[in-house]
PDB file of N, H, CA, C and O in Angstrom:
ATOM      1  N   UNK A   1      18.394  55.985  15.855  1.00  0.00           N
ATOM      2  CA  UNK A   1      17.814  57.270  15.586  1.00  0.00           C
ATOM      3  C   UNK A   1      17.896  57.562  14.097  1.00  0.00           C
ATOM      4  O   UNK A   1      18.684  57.020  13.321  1.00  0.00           O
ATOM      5  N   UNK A   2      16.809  58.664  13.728  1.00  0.00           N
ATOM      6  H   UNK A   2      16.169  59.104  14.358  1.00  0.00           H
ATOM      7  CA  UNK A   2      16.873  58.592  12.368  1.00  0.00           C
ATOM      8  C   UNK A   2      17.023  60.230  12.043  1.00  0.00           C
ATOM      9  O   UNK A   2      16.279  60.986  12.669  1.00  0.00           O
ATOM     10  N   UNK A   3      17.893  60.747  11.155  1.00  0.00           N
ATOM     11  H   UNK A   3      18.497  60.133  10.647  1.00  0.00           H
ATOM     12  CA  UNK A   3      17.731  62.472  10.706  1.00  0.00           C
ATOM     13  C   UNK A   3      17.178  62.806   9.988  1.00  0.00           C
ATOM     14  O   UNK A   3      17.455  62.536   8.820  1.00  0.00           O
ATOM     15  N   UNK A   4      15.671  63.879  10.463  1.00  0.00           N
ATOM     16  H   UNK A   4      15.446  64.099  11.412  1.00  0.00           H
ATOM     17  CA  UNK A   4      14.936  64.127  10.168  1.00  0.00           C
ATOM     18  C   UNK A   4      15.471  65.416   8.884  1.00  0.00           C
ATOM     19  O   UNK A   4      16.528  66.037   8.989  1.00  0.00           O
ATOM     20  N   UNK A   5      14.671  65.564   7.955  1.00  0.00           N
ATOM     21  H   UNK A   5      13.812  65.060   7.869  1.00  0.00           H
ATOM     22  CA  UNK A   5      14.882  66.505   6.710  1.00  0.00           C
ATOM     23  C   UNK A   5      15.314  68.021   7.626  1.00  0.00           C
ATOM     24  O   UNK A   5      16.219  68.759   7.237  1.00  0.00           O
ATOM     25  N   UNK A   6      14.646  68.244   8.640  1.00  0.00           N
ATOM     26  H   UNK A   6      13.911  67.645   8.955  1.00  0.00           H
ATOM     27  CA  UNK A   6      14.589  69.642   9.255  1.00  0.00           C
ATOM     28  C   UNK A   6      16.167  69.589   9.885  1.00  0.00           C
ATOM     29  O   UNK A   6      16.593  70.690  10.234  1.00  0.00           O
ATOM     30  N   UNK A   7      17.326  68.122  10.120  1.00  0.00           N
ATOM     31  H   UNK A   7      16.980  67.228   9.836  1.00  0.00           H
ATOM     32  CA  UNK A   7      18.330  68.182  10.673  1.00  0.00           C
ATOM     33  C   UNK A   7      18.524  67.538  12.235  1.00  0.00           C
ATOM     34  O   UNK A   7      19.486  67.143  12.894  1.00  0.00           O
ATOM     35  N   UNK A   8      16.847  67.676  12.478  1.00  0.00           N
ATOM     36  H   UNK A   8      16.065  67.996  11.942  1.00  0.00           H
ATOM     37  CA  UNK A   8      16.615  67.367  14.401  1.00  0.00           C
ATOM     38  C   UNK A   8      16.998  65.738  13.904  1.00  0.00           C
ATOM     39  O   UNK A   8      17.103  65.329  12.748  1.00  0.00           O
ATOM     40  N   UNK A   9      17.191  64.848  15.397  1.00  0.00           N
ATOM     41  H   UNK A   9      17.106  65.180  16.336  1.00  0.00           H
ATOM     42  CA  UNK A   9      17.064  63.470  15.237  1.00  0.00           C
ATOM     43  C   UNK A   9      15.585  62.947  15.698  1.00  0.00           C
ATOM     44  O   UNK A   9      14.745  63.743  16.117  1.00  0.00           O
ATOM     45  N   UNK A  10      15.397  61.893  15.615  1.00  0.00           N
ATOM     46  H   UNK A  10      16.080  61.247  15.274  1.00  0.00           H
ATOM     47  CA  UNK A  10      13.778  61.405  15.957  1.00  0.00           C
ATOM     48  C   UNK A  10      14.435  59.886  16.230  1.00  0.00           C
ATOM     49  O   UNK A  10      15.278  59.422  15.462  1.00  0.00           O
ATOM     50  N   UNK A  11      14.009  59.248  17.278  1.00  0.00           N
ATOM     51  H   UNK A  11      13.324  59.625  17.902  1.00  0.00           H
ATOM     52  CA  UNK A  11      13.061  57.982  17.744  1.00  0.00           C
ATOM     53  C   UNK A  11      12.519  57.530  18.593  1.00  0.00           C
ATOM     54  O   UNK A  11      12.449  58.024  19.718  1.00  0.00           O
ATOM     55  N   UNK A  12      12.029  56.508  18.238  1.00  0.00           N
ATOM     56  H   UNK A  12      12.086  56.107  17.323  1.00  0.00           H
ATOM     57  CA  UNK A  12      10.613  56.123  18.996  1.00  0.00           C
ATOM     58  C   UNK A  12      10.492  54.463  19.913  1.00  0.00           C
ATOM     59  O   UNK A  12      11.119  53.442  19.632  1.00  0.00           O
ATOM     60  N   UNK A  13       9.870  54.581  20.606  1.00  0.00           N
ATOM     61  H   UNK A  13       9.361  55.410  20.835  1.00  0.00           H
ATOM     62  CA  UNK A  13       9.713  53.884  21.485  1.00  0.00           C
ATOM     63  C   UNK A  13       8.885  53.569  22.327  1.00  0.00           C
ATOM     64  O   UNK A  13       8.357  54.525  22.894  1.00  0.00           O
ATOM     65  N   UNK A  14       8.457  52.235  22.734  1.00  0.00           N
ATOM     66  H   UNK A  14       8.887  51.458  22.274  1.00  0.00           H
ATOM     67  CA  UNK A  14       7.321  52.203  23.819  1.00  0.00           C
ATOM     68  C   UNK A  14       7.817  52.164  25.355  1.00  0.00           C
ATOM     69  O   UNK A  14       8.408  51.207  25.855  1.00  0.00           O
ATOM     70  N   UNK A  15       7.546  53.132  25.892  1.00  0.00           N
ATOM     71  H   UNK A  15       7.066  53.909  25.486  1.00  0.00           H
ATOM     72  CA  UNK A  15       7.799  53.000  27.090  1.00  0.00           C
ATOM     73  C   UNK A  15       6.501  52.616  28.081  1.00  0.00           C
ATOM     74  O   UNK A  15       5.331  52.423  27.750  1.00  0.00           O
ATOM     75  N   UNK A  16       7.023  52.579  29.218  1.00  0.00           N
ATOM     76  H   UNK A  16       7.973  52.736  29.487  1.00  0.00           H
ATOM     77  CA  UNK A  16       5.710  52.051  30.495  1.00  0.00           C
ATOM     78  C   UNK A  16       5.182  53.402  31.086  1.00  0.00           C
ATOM     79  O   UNK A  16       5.755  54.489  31.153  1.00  0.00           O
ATOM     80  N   UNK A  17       4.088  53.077  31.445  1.00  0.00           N
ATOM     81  H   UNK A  17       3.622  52.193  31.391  1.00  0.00           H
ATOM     82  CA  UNK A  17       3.344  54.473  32.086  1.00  0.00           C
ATOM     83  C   UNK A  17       3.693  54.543  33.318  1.00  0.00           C
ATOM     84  O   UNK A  17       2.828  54.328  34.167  1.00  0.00           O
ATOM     85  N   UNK A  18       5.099  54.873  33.741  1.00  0.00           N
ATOM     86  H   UNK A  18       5.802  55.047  33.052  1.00  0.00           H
ATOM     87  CA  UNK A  18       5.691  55.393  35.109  1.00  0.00           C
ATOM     88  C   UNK A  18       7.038  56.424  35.193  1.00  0.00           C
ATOM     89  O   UNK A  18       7.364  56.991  34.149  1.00  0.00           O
ATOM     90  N   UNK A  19       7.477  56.562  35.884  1.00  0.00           N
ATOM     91  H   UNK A  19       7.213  56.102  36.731  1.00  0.00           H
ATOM     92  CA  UNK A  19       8.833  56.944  35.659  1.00  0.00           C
ATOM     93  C   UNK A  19       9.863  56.439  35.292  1.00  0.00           C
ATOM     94  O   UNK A  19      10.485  55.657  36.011  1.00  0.00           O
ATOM     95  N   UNK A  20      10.427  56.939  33.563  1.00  0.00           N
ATOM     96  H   UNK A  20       9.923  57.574  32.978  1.00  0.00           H
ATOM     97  CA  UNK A  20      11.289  56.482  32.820  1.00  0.00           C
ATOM     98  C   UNK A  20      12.425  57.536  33.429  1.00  0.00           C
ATOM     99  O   UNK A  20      12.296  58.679  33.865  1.00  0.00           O
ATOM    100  N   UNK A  21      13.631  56.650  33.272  1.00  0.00           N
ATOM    101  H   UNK A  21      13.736  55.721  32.918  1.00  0.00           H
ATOM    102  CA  UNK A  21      15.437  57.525  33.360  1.00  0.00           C
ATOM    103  C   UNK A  21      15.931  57.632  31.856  1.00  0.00           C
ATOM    104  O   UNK A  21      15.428  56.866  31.034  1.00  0.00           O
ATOM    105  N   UNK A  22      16.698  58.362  31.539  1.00  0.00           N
ATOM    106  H   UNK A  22      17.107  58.984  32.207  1.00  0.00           H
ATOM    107  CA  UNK A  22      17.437  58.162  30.259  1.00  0.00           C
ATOM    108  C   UNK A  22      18.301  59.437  30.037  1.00  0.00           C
ATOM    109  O   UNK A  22      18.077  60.552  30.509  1.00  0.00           O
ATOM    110  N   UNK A  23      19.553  58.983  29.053  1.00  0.00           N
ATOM    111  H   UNK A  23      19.735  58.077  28.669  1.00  0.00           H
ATOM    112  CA  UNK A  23      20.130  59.718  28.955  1.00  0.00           C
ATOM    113  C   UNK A  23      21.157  59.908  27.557  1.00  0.00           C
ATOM    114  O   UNK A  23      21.713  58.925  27.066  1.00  0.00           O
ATOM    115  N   UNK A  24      21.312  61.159  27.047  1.00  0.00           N
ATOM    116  H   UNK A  24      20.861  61.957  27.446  1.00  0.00           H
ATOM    117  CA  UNK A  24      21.572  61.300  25.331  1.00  0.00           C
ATOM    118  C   UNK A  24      23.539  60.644  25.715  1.00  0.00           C
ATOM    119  O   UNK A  24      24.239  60.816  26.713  1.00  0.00           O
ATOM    120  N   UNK A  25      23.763  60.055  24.668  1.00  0.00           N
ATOM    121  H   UNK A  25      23.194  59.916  23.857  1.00  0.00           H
ATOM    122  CA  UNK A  25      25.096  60.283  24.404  1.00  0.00           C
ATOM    123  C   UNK A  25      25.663  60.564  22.899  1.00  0.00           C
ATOM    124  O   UNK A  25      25.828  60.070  21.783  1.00  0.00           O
ATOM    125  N   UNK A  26      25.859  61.868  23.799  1.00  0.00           N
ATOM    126  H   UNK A  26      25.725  62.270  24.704  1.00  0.00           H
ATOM    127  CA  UNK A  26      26.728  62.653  22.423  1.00  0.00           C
ATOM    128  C   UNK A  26      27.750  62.649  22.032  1.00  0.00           C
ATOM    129  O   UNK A  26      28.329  63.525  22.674  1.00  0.00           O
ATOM    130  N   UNK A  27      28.664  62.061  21.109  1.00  0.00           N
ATOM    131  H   UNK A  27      28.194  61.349  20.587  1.00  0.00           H
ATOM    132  CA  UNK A  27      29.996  61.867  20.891  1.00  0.00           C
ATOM    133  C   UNK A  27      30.184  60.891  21.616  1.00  0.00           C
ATOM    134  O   UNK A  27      31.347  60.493  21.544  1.00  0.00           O
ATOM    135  N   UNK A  28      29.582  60.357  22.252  1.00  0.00           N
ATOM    136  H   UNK A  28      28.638  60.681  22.310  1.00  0.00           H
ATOM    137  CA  UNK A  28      30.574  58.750  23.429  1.00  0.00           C
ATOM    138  C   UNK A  28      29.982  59.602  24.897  1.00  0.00           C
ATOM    139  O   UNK A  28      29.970  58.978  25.958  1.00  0.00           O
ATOM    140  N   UNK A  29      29.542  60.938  24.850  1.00  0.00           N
ATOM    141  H   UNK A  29      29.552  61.445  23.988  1.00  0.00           H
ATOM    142  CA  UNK A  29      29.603  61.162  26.128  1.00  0.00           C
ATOM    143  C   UNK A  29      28.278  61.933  27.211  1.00  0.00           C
ATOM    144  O   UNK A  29      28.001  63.013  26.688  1.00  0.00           O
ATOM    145  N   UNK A  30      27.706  61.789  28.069  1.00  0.00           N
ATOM    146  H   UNK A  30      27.932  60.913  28.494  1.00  0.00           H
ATOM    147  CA  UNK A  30      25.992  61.319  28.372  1.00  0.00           C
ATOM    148  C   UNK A  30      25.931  63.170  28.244  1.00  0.00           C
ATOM    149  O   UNK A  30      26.747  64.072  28.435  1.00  0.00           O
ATOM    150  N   UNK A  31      24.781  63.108  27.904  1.00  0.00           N
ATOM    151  H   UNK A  31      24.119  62.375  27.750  1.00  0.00           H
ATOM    152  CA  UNK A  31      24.186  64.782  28.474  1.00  0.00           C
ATOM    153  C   UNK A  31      22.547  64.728  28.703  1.00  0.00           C
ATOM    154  O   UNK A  31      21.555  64.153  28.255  1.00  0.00           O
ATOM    155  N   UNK A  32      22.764  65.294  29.280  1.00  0.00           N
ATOM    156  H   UNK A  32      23.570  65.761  29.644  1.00  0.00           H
ATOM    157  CA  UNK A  32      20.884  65.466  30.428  1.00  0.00           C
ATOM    158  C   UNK A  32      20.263  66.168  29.084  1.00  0.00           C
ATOM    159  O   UNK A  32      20.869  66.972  28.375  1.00  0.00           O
ATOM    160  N   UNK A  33      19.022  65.728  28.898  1.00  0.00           N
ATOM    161  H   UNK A  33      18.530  65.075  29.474  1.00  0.00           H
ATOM    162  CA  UNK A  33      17.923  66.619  28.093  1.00  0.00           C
ATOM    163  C   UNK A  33      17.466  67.790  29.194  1.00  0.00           C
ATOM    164  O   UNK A  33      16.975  67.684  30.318  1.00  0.00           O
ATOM    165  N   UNK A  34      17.826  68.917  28.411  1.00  0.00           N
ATOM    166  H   UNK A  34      18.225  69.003  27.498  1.00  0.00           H
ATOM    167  CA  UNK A  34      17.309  69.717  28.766  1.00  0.00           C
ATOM    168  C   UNK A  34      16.449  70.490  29.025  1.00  0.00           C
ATOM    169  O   UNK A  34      16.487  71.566  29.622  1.00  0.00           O
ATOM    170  N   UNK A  35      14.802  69.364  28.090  1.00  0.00           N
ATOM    171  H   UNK A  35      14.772  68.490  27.605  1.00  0.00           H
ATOM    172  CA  UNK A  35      13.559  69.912  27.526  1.00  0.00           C
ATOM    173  C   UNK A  35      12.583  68.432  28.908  1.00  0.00           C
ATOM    174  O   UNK A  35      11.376  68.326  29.125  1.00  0.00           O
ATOM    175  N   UNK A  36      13.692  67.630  29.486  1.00  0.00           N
ATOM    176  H   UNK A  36      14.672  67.716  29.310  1.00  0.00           H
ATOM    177  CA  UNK A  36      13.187  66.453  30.239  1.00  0.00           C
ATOM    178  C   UNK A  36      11.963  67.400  31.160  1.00  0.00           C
ATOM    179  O   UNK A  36      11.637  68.587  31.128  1.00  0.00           O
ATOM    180  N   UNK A  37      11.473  66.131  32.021  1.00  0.00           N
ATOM    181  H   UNK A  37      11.738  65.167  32.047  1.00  0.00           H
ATOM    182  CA  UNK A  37      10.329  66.283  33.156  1.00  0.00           C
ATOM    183  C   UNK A  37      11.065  66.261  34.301  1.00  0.00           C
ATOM    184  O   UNK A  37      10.587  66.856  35.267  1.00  0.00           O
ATOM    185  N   UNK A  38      12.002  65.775  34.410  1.00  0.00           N
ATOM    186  H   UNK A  38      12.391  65.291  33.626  1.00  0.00           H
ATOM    187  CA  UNK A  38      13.005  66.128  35.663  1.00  0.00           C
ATOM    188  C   UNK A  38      14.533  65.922  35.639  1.00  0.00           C
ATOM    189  O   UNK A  38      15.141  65.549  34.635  1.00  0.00           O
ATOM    190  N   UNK A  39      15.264  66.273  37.164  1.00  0.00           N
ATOM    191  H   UNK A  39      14.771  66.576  37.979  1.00  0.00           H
ATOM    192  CA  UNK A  39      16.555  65.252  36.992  1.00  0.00           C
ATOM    193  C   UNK A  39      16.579  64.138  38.299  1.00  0.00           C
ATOM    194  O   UNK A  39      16.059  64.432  39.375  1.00  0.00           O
ATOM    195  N   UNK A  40      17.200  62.927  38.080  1.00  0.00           N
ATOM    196  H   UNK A  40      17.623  62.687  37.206  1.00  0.00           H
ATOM    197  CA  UNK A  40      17.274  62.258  39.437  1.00  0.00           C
ATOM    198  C   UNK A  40      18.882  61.517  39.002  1.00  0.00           C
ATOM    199  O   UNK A  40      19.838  61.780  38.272  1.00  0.00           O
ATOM    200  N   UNK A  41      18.459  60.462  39.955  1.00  0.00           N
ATOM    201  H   UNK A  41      17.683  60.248  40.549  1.00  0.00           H
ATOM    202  CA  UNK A  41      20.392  59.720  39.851  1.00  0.00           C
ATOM    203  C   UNK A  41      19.500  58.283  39.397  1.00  0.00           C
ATOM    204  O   UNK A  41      18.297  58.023  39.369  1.00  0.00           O
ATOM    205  N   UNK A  42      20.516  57.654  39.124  1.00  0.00           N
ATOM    206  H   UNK A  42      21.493  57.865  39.147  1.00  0.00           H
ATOM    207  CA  UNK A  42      21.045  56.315  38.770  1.00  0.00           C
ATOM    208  C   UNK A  42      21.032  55.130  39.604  1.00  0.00           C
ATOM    209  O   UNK A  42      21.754  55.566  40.501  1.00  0.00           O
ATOM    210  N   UNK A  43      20.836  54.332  39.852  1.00  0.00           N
ATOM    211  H   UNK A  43      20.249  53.978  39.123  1.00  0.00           H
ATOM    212  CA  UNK A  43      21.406  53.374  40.656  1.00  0.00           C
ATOM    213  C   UNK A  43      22.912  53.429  40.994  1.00  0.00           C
ATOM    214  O   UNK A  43      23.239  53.086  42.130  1.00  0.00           O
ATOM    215  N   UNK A  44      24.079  53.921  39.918  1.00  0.00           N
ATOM    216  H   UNK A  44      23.814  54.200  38.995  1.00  0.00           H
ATOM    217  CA  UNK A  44      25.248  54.094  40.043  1.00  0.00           C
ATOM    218  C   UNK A  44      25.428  55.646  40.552  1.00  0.00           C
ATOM    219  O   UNK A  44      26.564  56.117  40.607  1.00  0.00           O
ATOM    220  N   UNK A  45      24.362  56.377  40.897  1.00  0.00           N
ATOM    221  H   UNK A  45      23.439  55.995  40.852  1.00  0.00           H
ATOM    222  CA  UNK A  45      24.398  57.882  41.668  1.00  0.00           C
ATOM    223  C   UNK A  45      24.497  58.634  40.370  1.00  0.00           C
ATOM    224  O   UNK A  45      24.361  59.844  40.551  1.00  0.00           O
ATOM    225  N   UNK A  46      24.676  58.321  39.229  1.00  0.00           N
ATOM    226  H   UNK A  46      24.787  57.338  39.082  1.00  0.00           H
ATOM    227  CA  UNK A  46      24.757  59.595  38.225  1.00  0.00           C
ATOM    228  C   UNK A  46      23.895  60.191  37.768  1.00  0.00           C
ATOM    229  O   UNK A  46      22.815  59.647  37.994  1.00  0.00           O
ATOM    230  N   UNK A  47      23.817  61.189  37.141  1.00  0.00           N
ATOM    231  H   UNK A  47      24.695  61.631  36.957  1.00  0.00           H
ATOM    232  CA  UNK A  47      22.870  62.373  37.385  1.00  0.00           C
ATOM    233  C   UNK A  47      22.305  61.366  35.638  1.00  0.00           C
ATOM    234  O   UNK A  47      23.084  60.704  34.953  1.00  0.00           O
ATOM    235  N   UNK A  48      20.632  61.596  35.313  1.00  0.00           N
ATOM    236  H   UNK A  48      19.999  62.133  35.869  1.00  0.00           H
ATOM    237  CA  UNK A  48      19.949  60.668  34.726  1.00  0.00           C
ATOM    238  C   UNK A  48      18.948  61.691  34.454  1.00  0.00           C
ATOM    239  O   UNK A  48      18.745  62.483  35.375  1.00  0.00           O
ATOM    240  N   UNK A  49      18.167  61.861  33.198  1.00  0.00           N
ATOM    241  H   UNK A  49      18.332  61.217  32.450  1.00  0.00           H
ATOM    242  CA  UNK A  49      17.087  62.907  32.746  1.00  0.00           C
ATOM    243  C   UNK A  49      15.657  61.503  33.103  1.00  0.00           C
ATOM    244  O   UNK A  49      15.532  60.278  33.122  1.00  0.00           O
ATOM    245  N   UNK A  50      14.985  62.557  33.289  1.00  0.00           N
ATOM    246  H   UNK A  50      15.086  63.552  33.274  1.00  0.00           H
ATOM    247  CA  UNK A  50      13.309  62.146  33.846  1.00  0.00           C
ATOM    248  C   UNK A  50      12.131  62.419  32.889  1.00  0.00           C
ATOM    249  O   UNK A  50      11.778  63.571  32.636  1.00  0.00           O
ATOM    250  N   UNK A  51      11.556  61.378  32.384  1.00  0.00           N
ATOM    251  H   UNK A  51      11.843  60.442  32.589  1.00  0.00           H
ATOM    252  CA  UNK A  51       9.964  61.535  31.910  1.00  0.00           C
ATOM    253  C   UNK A  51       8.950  60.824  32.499  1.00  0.00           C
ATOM    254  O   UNK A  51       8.960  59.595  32.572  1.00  0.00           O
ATOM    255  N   UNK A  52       8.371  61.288  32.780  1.00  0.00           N
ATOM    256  H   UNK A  52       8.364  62.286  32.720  1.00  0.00           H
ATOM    257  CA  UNK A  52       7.149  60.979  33.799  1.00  0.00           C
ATOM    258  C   UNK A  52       6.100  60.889  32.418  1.00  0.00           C
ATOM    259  O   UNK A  52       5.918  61.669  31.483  1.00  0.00           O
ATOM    260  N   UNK A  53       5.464  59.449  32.792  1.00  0.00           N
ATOM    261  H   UNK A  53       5.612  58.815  33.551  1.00  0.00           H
ATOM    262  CA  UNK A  53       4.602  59.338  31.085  1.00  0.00           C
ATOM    263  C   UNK A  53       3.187  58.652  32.423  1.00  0.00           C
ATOM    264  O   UNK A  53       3.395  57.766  33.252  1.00  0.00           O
ATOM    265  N   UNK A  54       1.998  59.332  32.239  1.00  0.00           N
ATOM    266  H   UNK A  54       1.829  60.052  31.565  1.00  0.00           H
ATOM    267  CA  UNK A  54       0.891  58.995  32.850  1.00  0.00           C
ATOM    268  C   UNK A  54      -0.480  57.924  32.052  1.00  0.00           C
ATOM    269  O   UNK A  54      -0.578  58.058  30.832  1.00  0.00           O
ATOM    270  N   UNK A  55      -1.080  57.315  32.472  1.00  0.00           N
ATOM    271  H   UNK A  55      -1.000  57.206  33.463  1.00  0.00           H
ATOM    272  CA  UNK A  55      -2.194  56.389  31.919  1.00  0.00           C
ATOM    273  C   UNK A  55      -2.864  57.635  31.476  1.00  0.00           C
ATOM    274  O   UNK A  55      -2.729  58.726  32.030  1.00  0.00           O
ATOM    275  N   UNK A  56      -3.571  57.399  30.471  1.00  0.00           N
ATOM    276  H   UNK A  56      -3.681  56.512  30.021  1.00  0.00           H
ATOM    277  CA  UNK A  56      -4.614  58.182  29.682  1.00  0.00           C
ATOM    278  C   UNK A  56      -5.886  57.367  29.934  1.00  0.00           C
ATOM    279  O   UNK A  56      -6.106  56.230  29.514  1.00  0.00           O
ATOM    280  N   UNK A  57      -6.719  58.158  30.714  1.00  0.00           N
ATOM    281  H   UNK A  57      -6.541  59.081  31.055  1.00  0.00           H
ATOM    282  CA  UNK A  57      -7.988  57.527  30.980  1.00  0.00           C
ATOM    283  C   UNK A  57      -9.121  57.290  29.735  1.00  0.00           C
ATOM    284  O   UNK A  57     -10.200  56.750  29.977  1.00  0.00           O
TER     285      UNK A  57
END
């Protein structure tokens, strides 16, 4: 990640056009985006933030 002049962080990435999981770690320790498209679990059951990214016709 890179810090943007305004202080926010920024990066980037290609993801696949389906449902992506992910999750911030802050200090060593995970936190849900709070601005995400959903919440679901993990394969290991833990709670995991959601972006739903669609094909652009």
């Amino acid at each position: 990640m890179r810090r943007m002049p305004d202080g926010r962080w920024m990066a980037s990435l290609e993801l696949s056009h389906s449902h992506n999981q992910y999750i911030f770690l802050v200090d060593g320790k995970p936190v849900l985006d709070p601005n995400a498209s959903g919440k679901t679990r993990n394969e290991r059951n833990e709670p995991v933030s959601l972006i739903v990214l669609r094909r652009r016709l």
